[in-house]
The first five atom37 places (N, CA, C, CB, O) and aatype in JSON, in Angstrom:
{
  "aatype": [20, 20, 20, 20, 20, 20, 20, 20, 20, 20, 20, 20, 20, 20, 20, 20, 20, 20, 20, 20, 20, 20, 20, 20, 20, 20, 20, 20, 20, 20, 20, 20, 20, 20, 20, 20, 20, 20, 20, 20, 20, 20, 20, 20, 20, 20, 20, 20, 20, 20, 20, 20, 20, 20, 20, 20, 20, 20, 20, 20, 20, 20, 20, 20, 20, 20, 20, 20, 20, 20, 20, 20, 20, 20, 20, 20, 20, 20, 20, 20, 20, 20, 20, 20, 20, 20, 20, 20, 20, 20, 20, 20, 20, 20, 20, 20, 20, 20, 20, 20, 20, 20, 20, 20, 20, 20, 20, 20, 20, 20, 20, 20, 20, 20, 20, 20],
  "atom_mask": [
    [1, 1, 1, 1, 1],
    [1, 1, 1, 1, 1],
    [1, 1, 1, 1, 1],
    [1, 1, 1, 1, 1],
    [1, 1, 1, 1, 1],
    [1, 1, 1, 1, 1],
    [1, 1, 1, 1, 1],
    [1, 1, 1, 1, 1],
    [1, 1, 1, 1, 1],
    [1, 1, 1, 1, 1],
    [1, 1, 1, 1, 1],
    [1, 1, 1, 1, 1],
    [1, 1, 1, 1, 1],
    [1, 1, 1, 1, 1],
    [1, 1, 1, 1, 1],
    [1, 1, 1, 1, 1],
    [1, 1, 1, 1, 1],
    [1, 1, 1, 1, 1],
    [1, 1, 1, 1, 1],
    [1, 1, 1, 1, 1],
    [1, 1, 1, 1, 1],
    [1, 1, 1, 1, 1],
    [1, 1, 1, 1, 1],
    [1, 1, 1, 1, 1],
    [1, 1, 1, 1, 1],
    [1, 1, 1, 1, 1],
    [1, 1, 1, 1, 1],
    [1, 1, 1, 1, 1],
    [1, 1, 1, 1, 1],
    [1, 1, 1, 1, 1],
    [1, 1, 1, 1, 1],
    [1, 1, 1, 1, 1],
    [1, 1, 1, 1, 1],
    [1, 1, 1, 1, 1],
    [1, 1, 1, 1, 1],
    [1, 1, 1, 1, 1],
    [1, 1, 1, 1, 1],
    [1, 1, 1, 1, 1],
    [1, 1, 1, 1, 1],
    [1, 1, 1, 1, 1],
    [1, 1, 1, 1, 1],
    [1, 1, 1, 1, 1],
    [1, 1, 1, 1, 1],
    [1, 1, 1, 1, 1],
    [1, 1, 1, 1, 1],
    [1, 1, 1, 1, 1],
    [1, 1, 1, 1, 1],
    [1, 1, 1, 1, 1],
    [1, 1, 1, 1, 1],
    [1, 1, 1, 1, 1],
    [1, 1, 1, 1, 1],
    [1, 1, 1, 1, 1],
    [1, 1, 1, 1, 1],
    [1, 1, 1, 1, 1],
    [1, 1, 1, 1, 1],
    [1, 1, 1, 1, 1],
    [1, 1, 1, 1, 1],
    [1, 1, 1, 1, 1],
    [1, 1, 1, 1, 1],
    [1, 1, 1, 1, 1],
    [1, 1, 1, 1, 1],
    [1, 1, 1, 1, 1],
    [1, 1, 1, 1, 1],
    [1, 1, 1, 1, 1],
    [1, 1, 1, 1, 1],
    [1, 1, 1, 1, 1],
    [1, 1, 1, 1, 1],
    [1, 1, 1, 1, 1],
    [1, 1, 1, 1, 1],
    [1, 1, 1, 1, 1],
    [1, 1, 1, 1, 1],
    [1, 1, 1, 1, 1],
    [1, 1, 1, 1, 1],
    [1, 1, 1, 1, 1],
    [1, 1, 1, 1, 1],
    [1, 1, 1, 1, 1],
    [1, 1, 1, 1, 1],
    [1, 1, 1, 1, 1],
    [1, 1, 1, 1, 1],
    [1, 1, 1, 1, 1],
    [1, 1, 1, 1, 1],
    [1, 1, 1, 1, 1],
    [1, 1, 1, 1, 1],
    [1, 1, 1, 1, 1],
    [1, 1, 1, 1, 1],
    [1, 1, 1, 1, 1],
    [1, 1, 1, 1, 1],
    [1, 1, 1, 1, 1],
    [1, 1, 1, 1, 1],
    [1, 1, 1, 1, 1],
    [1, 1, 1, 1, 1],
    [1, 1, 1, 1, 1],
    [1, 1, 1, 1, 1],
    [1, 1, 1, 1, 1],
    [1, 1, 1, 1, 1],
    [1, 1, 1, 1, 1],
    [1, 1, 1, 1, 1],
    [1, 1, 1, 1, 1],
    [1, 1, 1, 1, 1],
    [1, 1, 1, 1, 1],
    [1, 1, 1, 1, 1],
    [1, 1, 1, 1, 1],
    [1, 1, 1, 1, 1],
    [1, 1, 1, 1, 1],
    [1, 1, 1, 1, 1],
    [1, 1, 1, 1, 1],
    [1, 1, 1, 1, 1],
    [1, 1, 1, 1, 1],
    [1, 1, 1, 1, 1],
    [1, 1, 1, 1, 1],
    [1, 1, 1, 1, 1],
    [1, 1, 1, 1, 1],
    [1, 1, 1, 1, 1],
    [1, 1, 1, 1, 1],
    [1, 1, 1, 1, 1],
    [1, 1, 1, 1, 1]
  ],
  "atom_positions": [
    [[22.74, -16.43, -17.51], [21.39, -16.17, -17.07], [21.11, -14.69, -17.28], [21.18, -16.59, -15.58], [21.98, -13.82, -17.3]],
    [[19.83, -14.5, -17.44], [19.57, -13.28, -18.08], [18.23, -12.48, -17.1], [19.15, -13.66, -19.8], [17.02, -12.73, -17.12]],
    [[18.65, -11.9, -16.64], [18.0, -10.86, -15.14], [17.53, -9.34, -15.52], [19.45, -10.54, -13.8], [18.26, -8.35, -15.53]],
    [[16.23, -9.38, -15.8], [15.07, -7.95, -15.59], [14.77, -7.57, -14.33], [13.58, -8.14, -16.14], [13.72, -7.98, -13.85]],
    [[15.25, -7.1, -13.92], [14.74, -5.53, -12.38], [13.69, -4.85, -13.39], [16.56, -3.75, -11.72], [13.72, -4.77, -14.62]],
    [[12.84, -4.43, -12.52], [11.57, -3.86, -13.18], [11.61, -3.01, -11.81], [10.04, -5.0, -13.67], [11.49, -3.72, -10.81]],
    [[11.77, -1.33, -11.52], [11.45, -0.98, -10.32], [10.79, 0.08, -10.27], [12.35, -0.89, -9.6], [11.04, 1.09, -10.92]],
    [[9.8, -0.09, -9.43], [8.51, 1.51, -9.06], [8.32, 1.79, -8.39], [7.31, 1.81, -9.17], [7.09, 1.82, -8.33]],
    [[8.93, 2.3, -7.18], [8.75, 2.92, -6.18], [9.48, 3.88, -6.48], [8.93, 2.37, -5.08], [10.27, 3.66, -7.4]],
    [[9.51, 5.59, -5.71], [10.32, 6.31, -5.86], [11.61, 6.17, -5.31], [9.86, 7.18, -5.64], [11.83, 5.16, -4.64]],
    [[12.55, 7.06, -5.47], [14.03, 6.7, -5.28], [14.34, 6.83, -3.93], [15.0, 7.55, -6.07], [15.29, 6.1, -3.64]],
    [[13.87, 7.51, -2.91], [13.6, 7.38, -1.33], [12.47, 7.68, -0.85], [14.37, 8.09, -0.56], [11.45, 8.12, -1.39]],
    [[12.73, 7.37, 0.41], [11.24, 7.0, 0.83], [11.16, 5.31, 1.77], [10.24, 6.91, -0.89], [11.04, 5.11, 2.98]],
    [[11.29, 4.26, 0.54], [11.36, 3.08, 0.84], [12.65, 2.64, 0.7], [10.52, 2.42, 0.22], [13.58, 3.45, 0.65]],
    [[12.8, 1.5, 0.63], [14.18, 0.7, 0.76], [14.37, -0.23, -0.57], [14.16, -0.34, 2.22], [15.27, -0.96, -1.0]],
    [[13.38, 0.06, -0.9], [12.75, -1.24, -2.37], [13.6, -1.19, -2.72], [11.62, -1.16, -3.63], [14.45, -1.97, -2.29]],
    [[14.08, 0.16, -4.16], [14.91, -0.07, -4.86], [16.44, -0.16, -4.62], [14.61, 0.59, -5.54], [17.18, -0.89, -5.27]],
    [[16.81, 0.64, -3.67], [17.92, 0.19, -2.88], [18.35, -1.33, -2.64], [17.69, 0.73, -1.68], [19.41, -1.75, -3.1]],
    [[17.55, -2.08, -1.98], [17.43, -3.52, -2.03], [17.54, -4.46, -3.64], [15.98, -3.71, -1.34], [18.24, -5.44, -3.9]],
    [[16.55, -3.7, -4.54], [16.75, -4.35, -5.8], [17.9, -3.63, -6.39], [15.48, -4.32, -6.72], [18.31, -4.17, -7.42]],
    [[18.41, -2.81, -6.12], [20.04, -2.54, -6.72], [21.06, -3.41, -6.43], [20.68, -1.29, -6.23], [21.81, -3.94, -7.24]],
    [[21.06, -3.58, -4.88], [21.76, -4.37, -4.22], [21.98, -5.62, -4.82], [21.27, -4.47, -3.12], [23.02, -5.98, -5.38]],
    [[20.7, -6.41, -4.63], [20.65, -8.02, -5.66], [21.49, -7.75, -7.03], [18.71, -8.54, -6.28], [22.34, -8.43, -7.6]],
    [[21.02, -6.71, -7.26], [21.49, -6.68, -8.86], [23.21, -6.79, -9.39], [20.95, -5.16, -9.42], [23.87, -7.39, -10.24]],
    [[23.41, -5.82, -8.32], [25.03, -5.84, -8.1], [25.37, -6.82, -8.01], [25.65, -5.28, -7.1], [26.19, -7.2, -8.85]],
    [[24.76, -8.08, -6.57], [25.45, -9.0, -6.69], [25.26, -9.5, -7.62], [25.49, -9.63, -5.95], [26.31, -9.22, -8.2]],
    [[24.6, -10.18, -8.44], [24.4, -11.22, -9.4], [25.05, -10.7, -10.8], [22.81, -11.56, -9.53], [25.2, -11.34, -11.84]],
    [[25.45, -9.17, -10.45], [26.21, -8.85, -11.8], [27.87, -9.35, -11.58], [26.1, -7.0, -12.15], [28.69, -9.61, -12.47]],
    [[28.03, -9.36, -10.27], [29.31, -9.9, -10.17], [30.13, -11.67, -10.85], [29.29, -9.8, -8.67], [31.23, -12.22, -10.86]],
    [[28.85, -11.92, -11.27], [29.04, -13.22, -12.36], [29.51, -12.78, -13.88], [27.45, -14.07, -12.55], [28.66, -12.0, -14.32]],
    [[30.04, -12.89, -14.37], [30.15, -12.26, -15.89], [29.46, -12.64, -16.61], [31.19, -12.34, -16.6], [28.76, -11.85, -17.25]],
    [[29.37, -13.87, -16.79], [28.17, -14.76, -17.62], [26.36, -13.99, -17.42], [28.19, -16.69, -16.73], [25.39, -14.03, -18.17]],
    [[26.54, -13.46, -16.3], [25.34, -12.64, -16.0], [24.94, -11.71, -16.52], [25.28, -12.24, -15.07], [25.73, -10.79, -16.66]],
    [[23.6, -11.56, -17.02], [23.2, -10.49, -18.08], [21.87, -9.63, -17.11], [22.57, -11.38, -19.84], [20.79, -10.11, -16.77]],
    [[22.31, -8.52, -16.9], [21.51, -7.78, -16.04], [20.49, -6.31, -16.53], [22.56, -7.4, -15.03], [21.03, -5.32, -17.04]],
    [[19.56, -6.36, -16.37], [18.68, -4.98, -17.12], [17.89, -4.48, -16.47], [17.85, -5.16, -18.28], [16.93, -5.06, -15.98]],
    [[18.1, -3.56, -16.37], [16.92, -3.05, -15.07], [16.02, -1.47, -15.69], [18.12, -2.51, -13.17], [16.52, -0.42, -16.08]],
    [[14.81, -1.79, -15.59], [14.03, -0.78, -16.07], [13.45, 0.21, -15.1], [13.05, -1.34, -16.76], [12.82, -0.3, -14.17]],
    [[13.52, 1.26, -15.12], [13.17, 2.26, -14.33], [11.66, 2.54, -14.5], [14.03, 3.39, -14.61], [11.51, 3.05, -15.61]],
    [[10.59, 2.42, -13.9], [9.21, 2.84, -14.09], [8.36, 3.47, -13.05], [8.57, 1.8, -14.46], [8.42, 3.11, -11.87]],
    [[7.17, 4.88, -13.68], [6.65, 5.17, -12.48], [7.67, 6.39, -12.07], [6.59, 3.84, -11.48], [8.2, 7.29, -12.72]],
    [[7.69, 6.04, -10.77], [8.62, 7.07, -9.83], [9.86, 6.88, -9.57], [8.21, 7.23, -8.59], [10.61, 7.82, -9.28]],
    [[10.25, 5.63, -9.63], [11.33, 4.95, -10.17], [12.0, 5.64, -10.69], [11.17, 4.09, -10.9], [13.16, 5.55, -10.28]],
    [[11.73, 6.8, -11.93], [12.55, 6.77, -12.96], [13.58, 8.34, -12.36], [11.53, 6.82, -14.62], [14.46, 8.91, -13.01]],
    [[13.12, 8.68, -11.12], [14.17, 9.44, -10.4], [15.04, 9.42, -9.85], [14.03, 9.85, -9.9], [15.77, 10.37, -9.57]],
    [[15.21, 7.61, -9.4], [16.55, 7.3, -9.23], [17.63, 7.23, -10.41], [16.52, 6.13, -8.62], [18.8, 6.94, -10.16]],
    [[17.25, 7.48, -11.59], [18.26, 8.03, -12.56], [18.77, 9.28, -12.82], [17.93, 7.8, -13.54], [19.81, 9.48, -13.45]],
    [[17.92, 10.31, -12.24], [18.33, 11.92, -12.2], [20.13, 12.1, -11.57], [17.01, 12.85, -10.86], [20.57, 11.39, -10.67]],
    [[20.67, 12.8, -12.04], [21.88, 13.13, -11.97], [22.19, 13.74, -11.36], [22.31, 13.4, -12.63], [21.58, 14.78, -11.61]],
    [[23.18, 13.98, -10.17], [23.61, 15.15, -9.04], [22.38, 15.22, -8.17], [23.97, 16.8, -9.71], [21.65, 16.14, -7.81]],
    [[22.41, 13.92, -7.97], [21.36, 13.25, -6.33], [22.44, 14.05, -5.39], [21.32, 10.84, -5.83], [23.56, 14.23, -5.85]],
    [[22.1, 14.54, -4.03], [22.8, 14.66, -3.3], [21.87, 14.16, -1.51], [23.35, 16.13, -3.72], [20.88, 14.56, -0.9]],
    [[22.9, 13.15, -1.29], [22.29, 12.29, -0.37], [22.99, 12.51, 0.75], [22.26, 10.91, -0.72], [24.22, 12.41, 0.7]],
    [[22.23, 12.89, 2.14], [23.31, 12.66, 3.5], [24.5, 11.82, 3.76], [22.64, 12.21, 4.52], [24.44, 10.76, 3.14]],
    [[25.72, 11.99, 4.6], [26.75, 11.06, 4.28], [26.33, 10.34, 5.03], [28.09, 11.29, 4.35], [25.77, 10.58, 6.1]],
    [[26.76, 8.57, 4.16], [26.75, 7.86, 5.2], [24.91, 7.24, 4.54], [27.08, 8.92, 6.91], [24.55, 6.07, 4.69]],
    [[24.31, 7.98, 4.08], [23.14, 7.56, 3.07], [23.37, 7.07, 1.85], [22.34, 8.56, 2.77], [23.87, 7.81, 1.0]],
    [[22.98, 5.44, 1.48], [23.07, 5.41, 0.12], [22.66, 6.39, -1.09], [22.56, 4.47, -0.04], [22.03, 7.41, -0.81]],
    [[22.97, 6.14, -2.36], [22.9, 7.21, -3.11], [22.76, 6.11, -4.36], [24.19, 8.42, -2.99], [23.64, 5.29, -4.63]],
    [[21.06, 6.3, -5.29], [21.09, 5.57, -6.11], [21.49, 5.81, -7.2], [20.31, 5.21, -6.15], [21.6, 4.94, -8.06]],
    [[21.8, 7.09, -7.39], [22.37, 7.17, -8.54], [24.11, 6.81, -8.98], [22.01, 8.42, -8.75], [24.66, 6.83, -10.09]],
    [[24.59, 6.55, -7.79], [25.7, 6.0, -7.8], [25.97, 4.55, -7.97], [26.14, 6.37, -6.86], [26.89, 4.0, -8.58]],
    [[24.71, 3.9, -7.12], [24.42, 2.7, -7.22], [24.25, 2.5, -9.03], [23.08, 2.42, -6.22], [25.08, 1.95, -9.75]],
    [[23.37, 2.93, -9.33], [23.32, 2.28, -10.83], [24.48, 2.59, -11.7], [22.07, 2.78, -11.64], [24.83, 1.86, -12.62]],
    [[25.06, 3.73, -11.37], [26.43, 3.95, -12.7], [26.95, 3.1, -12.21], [27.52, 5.32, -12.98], [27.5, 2.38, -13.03]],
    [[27.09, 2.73, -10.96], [28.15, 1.09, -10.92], [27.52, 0.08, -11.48], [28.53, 0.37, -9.37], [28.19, -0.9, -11.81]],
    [[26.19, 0.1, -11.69], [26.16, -0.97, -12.63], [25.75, -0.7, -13.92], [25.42, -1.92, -12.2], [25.49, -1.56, -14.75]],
    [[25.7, 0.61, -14.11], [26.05, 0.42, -15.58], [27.91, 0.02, -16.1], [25.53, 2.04, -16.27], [28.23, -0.54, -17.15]],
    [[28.99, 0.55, -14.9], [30.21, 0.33, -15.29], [29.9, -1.52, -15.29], [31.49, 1.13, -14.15], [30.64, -2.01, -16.14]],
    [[29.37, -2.18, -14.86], [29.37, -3.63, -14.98], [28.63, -4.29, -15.91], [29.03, -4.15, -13.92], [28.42, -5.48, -15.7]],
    [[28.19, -3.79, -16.89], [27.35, -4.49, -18.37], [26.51, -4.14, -17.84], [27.24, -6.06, -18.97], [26.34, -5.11, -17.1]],
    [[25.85, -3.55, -17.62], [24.32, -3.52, -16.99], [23.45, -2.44, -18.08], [24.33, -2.79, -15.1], [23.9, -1.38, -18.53]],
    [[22.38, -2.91, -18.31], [21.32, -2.06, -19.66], [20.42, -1.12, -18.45], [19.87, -3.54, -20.94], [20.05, -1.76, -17.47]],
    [[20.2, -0.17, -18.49], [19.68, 1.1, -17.69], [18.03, 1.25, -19.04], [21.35, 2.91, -17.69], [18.0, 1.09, -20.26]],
    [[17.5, 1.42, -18.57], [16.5, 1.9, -19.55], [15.08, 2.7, -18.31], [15.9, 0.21, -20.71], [14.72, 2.39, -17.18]],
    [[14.66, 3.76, -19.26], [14.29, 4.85, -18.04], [12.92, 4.93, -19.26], [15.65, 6.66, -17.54], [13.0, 5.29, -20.43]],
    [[11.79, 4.5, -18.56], [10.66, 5.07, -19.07], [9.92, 6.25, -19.59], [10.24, 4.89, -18.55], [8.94, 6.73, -19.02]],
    [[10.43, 6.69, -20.71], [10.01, 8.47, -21.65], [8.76, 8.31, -21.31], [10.17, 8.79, -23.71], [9.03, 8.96, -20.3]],
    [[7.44, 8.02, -21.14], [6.39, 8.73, -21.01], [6.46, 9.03, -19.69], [5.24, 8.16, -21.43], [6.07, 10.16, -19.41]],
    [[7.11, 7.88, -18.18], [7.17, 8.65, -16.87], [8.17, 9.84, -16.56], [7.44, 7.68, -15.88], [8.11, 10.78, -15.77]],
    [[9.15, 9.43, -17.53], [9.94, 10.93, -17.25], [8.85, 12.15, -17.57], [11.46, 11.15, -18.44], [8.5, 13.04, -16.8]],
    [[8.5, 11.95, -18.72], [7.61, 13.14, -19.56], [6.87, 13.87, -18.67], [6.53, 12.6, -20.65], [6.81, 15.09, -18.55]],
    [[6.12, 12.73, -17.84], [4.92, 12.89, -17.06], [5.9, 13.79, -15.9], [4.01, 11.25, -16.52], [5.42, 14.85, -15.52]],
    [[7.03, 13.44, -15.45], [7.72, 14.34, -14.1], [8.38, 15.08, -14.74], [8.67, 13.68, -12.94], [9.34, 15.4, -14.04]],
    [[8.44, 15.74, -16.04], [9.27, 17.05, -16.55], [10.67, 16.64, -16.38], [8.98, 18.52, -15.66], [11.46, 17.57, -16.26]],
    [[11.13, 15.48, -16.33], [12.7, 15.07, -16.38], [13.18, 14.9, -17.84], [12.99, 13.6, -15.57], [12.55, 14.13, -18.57]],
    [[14.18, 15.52, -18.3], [14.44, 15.66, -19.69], [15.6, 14.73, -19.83], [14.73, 17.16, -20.18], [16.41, 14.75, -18.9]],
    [[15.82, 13.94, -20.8], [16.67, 12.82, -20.87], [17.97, 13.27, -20.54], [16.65, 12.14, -22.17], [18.78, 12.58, -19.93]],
    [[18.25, 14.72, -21.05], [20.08, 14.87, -20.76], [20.21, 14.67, -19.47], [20.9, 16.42, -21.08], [21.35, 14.5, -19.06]],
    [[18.93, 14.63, -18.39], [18.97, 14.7, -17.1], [19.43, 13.84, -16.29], [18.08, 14.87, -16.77], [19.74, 14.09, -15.13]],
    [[19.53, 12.43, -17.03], [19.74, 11.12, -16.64], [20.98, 10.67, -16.38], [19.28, 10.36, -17.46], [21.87, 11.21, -17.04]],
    [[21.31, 9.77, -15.55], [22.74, 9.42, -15.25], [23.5, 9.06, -16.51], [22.82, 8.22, -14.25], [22.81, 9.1, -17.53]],
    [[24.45, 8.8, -16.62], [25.61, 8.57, -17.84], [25.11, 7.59, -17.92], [27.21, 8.56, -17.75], [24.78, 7.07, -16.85]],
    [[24.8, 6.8, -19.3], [24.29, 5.16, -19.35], [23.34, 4.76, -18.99], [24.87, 4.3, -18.79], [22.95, 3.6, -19.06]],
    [[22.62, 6.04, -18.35], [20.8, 5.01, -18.52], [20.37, 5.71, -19.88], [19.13, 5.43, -16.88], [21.22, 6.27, -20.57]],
    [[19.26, 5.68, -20.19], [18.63, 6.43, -21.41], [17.04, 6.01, -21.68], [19.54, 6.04, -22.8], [16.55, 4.96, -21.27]],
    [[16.39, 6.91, -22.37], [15.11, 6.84, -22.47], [14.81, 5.7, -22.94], [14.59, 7.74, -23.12], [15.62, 5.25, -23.75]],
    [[13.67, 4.89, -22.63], [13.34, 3.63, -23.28], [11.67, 3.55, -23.45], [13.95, 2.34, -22.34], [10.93, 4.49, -23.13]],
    [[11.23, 2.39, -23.95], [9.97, 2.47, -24.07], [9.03, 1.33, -23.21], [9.81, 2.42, -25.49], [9.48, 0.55, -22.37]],
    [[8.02, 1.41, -23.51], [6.74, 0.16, -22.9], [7.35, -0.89, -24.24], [4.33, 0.79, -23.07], [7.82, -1.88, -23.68]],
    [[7.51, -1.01, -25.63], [7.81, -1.39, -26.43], [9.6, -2.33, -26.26], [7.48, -0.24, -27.22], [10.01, -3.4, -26.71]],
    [[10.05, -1.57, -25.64], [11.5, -2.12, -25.34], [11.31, -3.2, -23.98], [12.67, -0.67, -24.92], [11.67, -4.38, -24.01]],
    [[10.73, -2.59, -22.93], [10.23, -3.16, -21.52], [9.67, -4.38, -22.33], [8.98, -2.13, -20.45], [10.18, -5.4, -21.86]],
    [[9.12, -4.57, -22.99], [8.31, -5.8, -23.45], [9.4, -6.94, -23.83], [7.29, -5.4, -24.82], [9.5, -8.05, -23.32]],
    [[10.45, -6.18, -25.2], [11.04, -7.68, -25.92], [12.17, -7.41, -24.24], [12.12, -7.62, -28.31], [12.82, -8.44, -24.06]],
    [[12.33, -6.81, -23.61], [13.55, -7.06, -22.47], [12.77, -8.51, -21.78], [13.78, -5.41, -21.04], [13.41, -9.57, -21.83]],
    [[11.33, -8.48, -21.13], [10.92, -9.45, -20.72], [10.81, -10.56, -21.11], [10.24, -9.28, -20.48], [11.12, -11.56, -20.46]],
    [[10.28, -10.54, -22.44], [10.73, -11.83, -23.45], [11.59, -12.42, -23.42], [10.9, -11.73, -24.53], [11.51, -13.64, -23.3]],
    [[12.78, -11.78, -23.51], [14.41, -12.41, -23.06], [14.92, -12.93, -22.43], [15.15, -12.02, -22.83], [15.78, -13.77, -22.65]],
    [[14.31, -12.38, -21.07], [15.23, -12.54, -20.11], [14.45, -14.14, -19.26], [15.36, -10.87, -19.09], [13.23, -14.3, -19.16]],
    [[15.34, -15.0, -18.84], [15.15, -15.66, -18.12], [14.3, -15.67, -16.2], [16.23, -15.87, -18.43], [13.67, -16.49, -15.52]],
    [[14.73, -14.46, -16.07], [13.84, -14.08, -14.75], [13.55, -12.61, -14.35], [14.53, -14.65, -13.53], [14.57, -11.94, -14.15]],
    [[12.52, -12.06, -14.2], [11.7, -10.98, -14.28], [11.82, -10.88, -12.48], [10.04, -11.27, -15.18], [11.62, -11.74, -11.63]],
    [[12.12, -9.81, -12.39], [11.83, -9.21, -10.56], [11.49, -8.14, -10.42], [12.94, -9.11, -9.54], [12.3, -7.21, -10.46]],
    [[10.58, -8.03, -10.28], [10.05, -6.46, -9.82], [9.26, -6.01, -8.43], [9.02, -6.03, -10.89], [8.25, -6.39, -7.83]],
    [[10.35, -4.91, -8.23], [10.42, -4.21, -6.79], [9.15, -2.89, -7.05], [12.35, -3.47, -6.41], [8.89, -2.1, -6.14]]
  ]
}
């Protein structure tokens, strides 16, 4: 089965994407499971690198390199980075700039679309 996270809220604040990481993890724990999650919006700051979060506070950027260590496709929206002055080297190990153009055939693909 083939799983799109689509997420836009910023990286704290709310609980959204935290929550849609969470799902994601689990369902990556299937191998057969094909997981992709697109960063959009404000979103795309939970990919910034050397987050530093209270202890004992989740931390999304840790959250996603674990799932990029689990097959997981990271893709980070270049015109919202653009728009917040985030420069791609900025991004966690394994996400990377992507497009509205990529976001599209990912949806095509995938068997179920969730967006937080």
């Amino acid at each position: 089965m083939k799983y799109l996270f689509i997420l836009n809220d910023p990286p704290y604040g709310t609980e959204r994407n935290y929550n849609a990481l969470r799902l994601a993890a689990s369902l990556a724990k299937n191998e057969a499971t094909k997981i992709t999650v697109f960063l959009i919006g404000d979103a795309v700051g939970c990919a910034v690198a050397g987050q530093s979060t209270p202890a004992g506070h989740y931390n999304l950027e840790r959250m996603l390199g674990g799932l990029i260590g689990k097959r997981t496709t990271v893709g980070v929206c270049g015109t919202c980075i653009d728009a917040r002055g985030i420069k791609a080297e900025s991004l966690v190990q394994g996400a990377r700039r992507s497009s509205m153009e990529e976001l599209t055939a990912w949806t095509q693909e995938a068997d179920k679309a969730m967006v937080f």
